[in-house]
VMD Tcl script that draws the C-alpha trace (Angstrom):
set ca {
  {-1.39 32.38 -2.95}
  {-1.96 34.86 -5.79}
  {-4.38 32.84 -7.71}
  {-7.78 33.03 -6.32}
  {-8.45 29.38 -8.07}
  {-5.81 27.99 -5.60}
  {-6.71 26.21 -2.13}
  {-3.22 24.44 -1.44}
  {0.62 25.09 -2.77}
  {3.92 23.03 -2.01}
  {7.17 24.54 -2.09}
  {10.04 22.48 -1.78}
  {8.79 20.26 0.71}
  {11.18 17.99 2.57}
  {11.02 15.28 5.37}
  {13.56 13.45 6.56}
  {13.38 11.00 9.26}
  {16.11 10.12 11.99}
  {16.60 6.10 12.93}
  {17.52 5.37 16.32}
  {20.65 4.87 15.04}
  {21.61 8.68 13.72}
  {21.22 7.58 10.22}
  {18.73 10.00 8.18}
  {16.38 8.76 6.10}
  {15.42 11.09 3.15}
  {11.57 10.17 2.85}
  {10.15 13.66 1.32}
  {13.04 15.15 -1.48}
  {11.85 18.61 -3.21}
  {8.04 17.96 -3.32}
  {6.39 20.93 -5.36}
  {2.84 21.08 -6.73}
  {-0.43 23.39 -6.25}
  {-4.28 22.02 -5.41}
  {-6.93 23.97 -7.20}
  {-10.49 24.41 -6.25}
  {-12.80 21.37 -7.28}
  {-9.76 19.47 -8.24}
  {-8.93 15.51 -7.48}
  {-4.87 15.01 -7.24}
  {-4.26 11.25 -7.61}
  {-1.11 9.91 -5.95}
  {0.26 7.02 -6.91}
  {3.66 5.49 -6.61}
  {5.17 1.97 -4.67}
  {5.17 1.43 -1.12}
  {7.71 3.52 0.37}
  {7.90 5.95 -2.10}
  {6.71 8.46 0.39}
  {2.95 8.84 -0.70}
  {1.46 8.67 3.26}
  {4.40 10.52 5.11}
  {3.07 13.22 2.10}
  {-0.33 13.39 3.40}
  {0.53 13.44 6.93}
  {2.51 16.26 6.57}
  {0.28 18.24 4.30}
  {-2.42 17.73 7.72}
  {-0.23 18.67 10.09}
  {-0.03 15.26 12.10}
  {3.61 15.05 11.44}
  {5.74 18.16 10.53}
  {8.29 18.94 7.61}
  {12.16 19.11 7.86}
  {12.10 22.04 5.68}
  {9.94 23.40 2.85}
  {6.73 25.89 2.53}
  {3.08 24.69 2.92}
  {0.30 27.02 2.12}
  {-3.88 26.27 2.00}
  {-6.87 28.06 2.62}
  {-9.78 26.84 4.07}
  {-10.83 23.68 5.93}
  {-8.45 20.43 5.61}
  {-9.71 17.52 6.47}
  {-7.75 14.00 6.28}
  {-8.79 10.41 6.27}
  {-5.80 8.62 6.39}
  {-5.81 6.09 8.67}
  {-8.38 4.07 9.91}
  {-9.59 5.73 13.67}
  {-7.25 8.65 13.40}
  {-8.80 11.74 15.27}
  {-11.44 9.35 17.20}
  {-11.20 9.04 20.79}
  {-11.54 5.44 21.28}
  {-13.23 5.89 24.75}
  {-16.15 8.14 23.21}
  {-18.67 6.92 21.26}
  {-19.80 7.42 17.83}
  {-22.38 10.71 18.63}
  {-19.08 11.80 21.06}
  {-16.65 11.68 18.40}
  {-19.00 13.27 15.59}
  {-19.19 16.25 18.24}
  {-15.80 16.18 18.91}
  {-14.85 16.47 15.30}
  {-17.23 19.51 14.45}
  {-15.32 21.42 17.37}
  {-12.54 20.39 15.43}
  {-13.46 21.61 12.18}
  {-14.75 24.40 13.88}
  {-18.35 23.96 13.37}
  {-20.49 25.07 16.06}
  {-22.48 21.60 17.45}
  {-26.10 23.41 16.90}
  {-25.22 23.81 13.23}
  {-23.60 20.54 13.03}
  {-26.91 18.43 14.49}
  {-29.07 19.62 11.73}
  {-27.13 17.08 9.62}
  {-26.50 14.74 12.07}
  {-29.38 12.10 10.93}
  {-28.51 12.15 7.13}
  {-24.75 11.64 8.28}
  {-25.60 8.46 10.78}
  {-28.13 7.46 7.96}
  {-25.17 7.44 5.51}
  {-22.85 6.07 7.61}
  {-25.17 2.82 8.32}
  {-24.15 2.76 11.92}
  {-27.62 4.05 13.54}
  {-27.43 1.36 16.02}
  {-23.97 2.13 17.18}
  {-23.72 5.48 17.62}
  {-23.84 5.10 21.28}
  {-21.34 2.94 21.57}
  {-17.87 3.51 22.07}
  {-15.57 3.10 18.89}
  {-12.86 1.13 20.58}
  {-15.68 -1.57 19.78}
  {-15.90 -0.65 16.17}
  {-14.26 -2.57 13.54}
  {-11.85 -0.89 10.93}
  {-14.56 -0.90 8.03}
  {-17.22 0.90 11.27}
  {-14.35 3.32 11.68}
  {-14.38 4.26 8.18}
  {-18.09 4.48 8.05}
  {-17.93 7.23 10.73}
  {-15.41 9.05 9.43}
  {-16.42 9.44 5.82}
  {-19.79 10.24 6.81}
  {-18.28 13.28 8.87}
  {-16.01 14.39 6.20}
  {-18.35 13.89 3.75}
  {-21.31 16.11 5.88}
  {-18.77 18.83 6.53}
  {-17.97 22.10 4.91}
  {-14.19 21.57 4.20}
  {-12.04 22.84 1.56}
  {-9.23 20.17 1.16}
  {-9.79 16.34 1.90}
  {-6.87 14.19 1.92}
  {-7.56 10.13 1.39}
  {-4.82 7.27 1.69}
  {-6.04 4.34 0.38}
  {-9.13 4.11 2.69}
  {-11.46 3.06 0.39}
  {-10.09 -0.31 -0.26}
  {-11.86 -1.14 3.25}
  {-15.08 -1.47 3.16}
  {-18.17 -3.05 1.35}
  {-18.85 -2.51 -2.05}
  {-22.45 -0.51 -1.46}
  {-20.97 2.08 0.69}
  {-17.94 2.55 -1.58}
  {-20.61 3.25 -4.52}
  {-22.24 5.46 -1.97}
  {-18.35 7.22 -0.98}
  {-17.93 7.65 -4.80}
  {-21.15 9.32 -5.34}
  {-20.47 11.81 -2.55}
  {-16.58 12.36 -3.80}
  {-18.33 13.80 -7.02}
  {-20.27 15.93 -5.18}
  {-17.48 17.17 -2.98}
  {-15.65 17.98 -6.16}
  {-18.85 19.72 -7.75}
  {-19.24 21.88 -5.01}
  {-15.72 23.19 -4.63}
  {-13.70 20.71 -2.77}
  {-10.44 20.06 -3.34}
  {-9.15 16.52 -2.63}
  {-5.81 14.31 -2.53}
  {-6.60 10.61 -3.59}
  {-3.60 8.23 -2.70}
  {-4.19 5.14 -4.00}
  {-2.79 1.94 -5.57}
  {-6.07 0.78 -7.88}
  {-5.37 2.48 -11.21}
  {-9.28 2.91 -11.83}
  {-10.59 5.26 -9.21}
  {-7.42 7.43 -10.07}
  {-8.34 7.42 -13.71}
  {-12.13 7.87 -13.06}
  {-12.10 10.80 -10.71}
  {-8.46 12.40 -11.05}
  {-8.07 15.53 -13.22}
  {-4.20 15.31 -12.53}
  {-2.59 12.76 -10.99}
  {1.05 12.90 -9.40}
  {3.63 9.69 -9.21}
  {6.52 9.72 -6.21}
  {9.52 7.71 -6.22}
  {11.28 7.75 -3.80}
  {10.10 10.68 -2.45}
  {10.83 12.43 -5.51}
  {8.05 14.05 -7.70}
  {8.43 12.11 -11.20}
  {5.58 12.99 -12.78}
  {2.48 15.34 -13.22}
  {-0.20 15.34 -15.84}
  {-3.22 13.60 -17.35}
  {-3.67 10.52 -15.05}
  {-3.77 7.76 -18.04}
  {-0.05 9.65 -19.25}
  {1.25 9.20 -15.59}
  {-0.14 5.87 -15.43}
  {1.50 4.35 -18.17}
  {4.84 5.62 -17.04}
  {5.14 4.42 -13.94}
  {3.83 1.39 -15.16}
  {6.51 0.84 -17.38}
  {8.99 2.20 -15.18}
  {7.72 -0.79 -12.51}
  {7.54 -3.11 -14.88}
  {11.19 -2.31 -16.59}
  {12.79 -2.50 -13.16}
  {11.66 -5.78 -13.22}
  {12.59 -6.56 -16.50}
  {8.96 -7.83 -17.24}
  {7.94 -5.26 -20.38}
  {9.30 -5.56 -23.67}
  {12.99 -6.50 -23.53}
  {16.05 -5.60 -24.91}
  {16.88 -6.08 -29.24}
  {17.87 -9.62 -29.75}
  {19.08 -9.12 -33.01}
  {18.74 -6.42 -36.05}
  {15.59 -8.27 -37.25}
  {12.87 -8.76 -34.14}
  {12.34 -7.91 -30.79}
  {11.29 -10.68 -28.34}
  {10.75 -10.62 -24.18}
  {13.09 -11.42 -21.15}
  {10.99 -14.71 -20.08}
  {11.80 -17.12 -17.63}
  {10.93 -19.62 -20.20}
  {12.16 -22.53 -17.95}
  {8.97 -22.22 -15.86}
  {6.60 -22.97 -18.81}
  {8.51 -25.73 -20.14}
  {7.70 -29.13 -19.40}
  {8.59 -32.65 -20.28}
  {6.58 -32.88 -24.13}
  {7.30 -28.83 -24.56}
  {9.68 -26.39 -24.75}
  {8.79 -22.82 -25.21}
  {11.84 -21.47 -27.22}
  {10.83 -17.69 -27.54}
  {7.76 -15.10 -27.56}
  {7.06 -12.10 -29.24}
  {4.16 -9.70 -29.53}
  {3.82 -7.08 -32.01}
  {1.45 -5.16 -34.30}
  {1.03 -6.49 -37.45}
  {2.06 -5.23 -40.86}
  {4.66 -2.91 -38.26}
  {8.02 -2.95 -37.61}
  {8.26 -5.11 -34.30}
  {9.68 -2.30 -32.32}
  {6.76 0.00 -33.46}
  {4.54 1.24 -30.60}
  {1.51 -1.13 -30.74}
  {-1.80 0.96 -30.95}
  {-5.75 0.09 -30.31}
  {-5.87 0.29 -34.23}
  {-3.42 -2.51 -34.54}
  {-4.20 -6.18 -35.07}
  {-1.82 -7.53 -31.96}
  {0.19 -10.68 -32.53}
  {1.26 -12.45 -30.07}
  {3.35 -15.38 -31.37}
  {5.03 -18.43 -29.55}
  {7.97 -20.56 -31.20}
  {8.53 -24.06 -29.26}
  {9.77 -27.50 -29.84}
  {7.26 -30.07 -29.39}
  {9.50 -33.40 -27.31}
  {7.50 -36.35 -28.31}
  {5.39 -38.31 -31.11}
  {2.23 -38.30 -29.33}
  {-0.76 -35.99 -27.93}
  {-1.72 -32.76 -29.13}
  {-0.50 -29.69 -26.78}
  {-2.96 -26.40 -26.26}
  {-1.59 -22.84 -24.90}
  {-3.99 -20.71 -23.25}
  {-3.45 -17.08 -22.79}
  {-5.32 -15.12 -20.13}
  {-5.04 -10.68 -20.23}
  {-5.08 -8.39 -17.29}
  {-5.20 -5.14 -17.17}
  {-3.36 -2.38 -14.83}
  {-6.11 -2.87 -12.29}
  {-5.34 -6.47 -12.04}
  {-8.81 -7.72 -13.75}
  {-8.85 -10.32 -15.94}
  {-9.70 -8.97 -19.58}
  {-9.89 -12.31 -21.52}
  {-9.35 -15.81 -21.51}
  {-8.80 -18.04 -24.69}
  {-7.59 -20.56 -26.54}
  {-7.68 -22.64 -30.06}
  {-8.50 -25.62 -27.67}
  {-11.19 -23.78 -26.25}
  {-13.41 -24.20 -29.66}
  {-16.12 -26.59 -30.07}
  {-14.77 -27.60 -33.24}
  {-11.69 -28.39 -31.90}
  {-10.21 -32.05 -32.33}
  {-7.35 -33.78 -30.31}
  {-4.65 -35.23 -32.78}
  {-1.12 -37.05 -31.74}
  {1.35 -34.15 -33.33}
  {4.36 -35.26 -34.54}
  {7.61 -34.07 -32.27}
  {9.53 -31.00 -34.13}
  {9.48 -27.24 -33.60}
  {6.08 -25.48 -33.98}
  {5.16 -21.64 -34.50}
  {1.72 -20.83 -32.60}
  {-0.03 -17.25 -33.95}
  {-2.44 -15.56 -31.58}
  {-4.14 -12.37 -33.11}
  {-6.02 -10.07 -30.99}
  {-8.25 -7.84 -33.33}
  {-7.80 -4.47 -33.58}
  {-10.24 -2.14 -31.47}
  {-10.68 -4.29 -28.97}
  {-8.25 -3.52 -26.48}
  {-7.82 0.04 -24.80}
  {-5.16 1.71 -23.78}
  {-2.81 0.31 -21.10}
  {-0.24 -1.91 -19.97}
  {-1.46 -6.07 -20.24}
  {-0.03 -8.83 -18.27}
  {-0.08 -11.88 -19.95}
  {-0.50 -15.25 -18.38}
  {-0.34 -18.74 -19.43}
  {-1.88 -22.02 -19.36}
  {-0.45 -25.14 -21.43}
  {-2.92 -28.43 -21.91}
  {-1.99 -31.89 -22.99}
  {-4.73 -33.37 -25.27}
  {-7.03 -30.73 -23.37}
  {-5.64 -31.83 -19.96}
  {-4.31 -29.44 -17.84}
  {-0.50 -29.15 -17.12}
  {0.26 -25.96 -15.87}
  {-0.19 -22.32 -15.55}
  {2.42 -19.35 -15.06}
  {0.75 -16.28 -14.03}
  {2.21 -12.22 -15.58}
  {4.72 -14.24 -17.97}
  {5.17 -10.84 -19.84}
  {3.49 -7.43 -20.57}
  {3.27 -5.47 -23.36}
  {1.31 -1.88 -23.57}
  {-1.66 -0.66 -26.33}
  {-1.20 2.82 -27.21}
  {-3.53 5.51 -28.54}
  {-3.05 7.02 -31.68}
  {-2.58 11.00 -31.53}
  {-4.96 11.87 -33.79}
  {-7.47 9.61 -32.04}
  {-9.97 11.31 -30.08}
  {-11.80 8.11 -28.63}
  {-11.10 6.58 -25.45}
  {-7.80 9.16 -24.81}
  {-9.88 9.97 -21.59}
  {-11.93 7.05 -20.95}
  {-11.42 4.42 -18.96}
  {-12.63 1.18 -19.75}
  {-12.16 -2.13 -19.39}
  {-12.00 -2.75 -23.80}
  {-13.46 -0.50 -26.58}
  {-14.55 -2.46 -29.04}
  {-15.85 -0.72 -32.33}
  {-20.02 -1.42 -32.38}
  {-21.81 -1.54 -35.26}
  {-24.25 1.74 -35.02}
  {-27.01 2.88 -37.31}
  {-28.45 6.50 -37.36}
  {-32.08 6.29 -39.34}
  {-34.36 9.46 -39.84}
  {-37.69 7.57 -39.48}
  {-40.30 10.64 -39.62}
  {-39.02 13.99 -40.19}
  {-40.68 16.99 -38.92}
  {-40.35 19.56 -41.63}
}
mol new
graphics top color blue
foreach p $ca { graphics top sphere $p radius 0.5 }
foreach p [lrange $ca 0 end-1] q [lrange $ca 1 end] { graphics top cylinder $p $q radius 0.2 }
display resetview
């Protein structure tokens, strides 16, 4: 590795895995990227795209059909729960057994032993042997070891989706440090927030294909809509020369007093097959045909975003104000405007609820999805993750100058 900045490079990397059968199985295809000092690579990409066969080659616990692996330093892997305990030996056993492991002489290695069982939490178990431990005990242990260790590349698959919420915090806090200190680190997982959050880069498989690499929010949104296209779920295909509307299953929201004829979101005062941006007033509007004389009818839209957390809820029934009337049978147009600057970048899934004189009749989760841009020349938020970004109202006041 020429540059001195570099701690890992991939060179064609390949895997390929035999059935019982004969028939090869083409799991790894091409796989080229570098790791840089200090640098978090986020992985993403759907099951079986070949994200964990990835990090168990780059650590040696299974090897490649063909290709070039090169790092420096200390690699240390987390990727399943237990791997490189001895189940027989207990929790003191196996931190001993690992610093032989990472090469660390033991009477270095005990100076830290009491702040690593005091992070891990498991002071009362260290003595006993891990075959007794449960998976989120397991994981405990072995953060606290990688995280109390001088290594140069850590590799994590999706491990910190076990475990409570206090030691992730405390997991999180000591990633940052890792990073700050040098470390490089691979971070497979499938939550889109701790990959935007921590990644620098972040790298999307398919198949076991490299599809993308670059700004984590960039890769993001195209694999999102790359998922969600394949499943014909984002904005669908030109109905006619005047609007754009989405492939919806519309039979499962209709019911026997509505019918739910068409959707379409768009920004307003824009073309409807104009990118929709943060700037933008969104519009999402609903043509049905109401079925009978009587009772009112109320639709209820509920936002998530790529993390799967639910952004909004709301409704004109909702309101305080709001007053049940018997509306006549006959086709209705219903206008929902989300204000501009409210929501951030990303993909949405929209679900929805439909009422009966403020009754409940039913509820169709991810109906359809539809993404918020940022503008180019827009320097807010392009980097930041959160979960809206609404415009505050701010005053700057000189109250005593000093001159």
């Amino acid at each position: 590795m020429d540059d001195d900045r570099k701690v890992l490079e991939v060179r064609n990397l390949q895997k390929v895995f035999v059935k019982n059968d004969g028939t090869k199985i083409l799991v790894l295809d091409d796989v080229n990227f570098d790791l840089n000092k200090g640098e978090i690579l986020g992985v993403i990409g759907r099951n079986g795209s070949g994200k964990s066969t990835l990090l168990k080659v780059l650590s040696k616990i299974s090897g490649p059909t063909d290709g070039e692996i090169q790092y420096s330093g200390i690699l240390k892997s987390i990727i399943e729960i237990g791997t490189g305990f001895h189940p027989d030996l207990s929790g003191k056993e196996n931190v001993k057994l690992n610093a032989q492991l990472l090469g660390i002489p033991w009477n270095e290695f005990k100076l830290i032993y009491d702040e690593l069982v005091e992070f891990s939490g498991l002071e009362d178990f260290m003595n006993m042997p891990v075959k007794h431990y449960s998976s989120g005990m397991y994981l405990r242990l072995a953060f606290s070891i990688a995280f109390h260790s001088k290594i140069d590349i850590l590799l994590l698959d999706e491990v910190l989706a076990v475990g409570d919420a206090e030691f992730r915090r405390k997991c999180y806090h000591k990633i940052r440090e890792l990073r700050d200190e040098g470390t490089a680190i691979i971070f497979v997982s499938h939550q889109m927030e701790p990959i935007i959050e921590f990644c620098e880069r972040c790298m999307w498989l398919d198949n076991g294909r490299v599809e993308m690499i670059g700004k984590p929010m960039d890769v993001i949104e195209n694999y999102l809509d790359s998922s969600l296209n394949q499943n014909d779920k984002i904005r669908g295909e030109r109905i006619d020369s005047e609007r754009i509307a989405y492939e919806i299953d519309y039979a499962s929201l209709n019911s026997e007093f509505l019918k739910v004829n068409a959707i379409f979101v768009y920004a307003q005062g824009k073309d409807l097959d104009e990118n929709i941006t943060v700037s933008d007033d969104i519009i999402i509007k609903m043509e049905c045909d109401k079925l009978v004389d009587f009772n009112s009818f109320e639709i209820i839209y509920t936002l998530w975003n790529i993390n799967n957390v639910r952004v909004l809820t709301d409704s004109y029934g909702l309101r305080r104000d709001y007053s049940i009337e018997s509306l006549k049978k006959g086709k209705y147009e219903v206008i929902c405007r989300i204000p501009a600057n409210l929501l951030t970048r990303g993909v949405y899934s929209v679900g929805i609820a439909i009422g009966r004189s403020r009754e409940f009749v039913k509820e169709v989760p991810n109906v359809f999805n539809f993404k918020v841009h940022t503008e180019e020349e827009d320097v807010y938020g392009i980097e930041i993750s959160s979960i809206i970004r609404p415009h505050l109202d701010w005053t700057v006041e000189l109250k005593k100058s000093n001159v």
